[in-house]
C-alpha positions in Angstrom: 0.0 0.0 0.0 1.4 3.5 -1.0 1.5 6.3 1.9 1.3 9.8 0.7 2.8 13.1 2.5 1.6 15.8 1.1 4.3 18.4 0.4 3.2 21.0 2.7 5.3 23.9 3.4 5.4 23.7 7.2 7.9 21.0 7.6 10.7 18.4 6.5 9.5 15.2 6.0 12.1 13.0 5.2 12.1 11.5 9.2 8.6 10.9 8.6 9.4 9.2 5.2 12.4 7.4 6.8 10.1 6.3 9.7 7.5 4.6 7.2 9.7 3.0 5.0 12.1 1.6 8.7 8.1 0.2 9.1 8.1 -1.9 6.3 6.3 0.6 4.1 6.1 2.5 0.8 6.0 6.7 1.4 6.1 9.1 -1.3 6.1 13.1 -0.7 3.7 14.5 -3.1 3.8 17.4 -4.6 0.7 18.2 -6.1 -3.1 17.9 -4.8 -4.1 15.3 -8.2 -1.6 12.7 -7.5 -3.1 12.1 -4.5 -6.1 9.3 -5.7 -3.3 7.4 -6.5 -2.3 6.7 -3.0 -3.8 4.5 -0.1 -3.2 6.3 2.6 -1.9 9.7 4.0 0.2 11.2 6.4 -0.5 15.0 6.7 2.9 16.2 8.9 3.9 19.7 10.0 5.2 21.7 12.6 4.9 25.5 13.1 1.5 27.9 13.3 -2.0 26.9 12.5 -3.2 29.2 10.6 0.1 28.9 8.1 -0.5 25.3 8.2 -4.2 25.5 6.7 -3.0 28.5 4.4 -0.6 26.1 2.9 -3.5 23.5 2.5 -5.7 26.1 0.9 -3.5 28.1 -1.0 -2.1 25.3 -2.7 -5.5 23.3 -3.5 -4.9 20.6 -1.4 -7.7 20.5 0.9 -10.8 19.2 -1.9 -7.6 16.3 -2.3 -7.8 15.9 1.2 -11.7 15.8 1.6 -11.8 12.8 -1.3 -9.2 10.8 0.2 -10.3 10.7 3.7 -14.1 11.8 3.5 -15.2 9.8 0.2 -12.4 7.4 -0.3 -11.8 6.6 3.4 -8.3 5.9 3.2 -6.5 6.1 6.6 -5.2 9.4 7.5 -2.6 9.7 10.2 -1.7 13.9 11.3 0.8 14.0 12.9 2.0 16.8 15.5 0.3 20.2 13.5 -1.0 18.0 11.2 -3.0 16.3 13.9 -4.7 20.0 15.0 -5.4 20.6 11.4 -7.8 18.0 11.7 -9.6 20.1 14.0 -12.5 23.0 13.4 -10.4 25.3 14.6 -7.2 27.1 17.0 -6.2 29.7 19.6 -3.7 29.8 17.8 -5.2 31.6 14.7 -8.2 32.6 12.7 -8.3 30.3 9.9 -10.8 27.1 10.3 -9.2 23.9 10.0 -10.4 20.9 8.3 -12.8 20.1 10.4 -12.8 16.7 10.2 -12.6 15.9 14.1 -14.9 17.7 16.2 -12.1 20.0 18.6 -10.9 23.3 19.2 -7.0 23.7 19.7 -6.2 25.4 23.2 -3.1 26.8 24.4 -1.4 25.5 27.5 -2.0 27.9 30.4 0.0 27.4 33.7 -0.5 29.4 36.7 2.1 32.7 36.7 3.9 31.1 39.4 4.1 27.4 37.8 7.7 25.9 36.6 5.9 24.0 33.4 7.6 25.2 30.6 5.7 26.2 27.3 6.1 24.5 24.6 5.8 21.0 26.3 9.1 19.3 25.1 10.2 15.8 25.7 8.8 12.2 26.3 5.7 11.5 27.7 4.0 8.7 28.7 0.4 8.0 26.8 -2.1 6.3 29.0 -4.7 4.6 25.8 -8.5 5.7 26.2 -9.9 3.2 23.7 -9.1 0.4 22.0 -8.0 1.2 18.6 -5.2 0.0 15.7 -2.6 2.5 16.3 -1.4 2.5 20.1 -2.1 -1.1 22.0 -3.5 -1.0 25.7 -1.7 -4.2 26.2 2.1 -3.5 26.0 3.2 -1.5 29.0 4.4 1.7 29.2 5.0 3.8 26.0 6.4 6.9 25.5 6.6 9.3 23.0 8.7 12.8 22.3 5.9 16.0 22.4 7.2 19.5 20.9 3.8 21.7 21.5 2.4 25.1 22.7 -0.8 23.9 22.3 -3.5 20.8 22.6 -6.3 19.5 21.4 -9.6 19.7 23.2 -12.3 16.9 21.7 -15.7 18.0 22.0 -17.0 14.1 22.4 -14.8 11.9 24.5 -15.4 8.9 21.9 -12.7 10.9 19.6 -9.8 10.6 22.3 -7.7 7.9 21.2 -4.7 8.6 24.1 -4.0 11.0 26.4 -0.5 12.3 28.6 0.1 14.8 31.0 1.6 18.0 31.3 -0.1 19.8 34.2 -3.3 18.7 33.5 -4.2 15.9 31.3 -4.3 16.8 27.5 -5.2 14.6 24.3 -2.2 13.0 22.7 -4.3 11.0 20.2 -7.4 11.4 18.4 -9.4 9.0 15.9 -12.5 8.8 14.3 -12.9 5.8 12.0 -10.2 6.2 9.1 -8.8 9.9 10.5 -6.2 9.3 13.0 -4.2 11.8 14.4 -1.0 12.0 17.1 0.4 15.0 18.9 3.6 13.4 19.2 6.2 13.0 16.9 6.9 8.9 16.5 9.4 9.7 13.8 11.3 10.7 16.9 10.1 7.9 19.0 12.3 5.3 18.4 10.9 1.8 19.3 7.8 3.4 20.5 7.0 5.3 17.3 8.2 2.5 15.1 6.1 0.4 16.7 2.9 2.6 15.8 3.8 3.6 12.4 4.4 -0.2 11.4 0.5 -0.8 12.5 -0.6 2.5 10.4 1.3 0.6 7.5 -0.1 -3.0 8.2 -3.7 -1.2 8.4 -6.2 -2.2 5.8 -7.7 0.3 3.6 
């Protein structure tokens, strides 16, 4: 099965790309919307602002491409740190709507003035899993994965929380509504733990 990336202009995504094909698969970065039906599945990666994250979907015509693969032609989609908020309706962090496939609104961490928790949340994490699902098993111990955020996803329905961690309070670190899939961790940079998950994205049937 063929993995796309969309060539998005809010990241480097050779790790990813790397990670996938470590995982047994097949990932191509893509650089236009129309090659896109050609794929199975798709990884939508990206680090940096919202709202330049959805202007490069927009601007670039990638988001009807993005609709038909995951809304019409259900292939798995797996965001993955930005890419995973993009899923959302919308951010603190800007104006622009997201996708809106999950229903969520991105918040910003907020610590009391006195509080030593650093913004953005950086480093490994423990992910406790709220459901079962294909991407994170509830059955293998302890995992951890490495976070780089300033902000978190907040799921309107409960049924959409794949896995959450902590930092302060508890905050999403998964999210997944039949085919759309989405981490706020980066498992390119998770060693075993991220290997791990990305081999079951590959091994998932379309």
């Amino acid at each position: 099965m063929k993995i796309a990336v969309p060539a998005l202009p809010c990241g480097n995504f050779s790790s990813v790309v790397k990670m996938v094909e470590k995982a047994g698969g097949e990932a191509t970065i893509v650089q236009t919307p129309g090659d896109l039906a050609a794929y199975d599945k798709v990884i939508v990666a990206g680090v940096g602002a919202f709202d330049h994250g959805m202007s490069s979907i927009r601007d670039a015509g990638w988001e009807p491409a993005l609709n038909q693969a995951a809304l019409e032609r259900k292939c798995p989609v797996l965001g993955i740190c930005l890419g995973m908020q993009l899923l959302c309706n919308s951010s603190e962090e800007g104006t622009l709507p997201g996708l809106r496939w999950i229903d969520a609104e991105v918040k910003r961490f907020r610590f009391p003035a006195d509080s030593t928790l650093k913004i953005p949340h950086m480093g490994w994490n423990t992910v406790k899993v709220a459901k079962p699902n294909p991407l994170i098993r509830s059955d293998e111990g302890e995992q951890r994965f490495y976070f780089v955020h300033s902000y978190h996803v907040n799921c309107k329905h409960a049924q959409d929380v794949l896995a959450t961690t902590v930092h302060g309070y508890e905050v999403t670190a998964a999210i997944s509504r039949g085919n759309i899939m989405g981490v706020q961790f980066h498992p390119e940079k998770s060693h075993r733990f991220g290997l791990a998950l990305m081999r079951r994205f590959v091994e998932m049937p379309c």
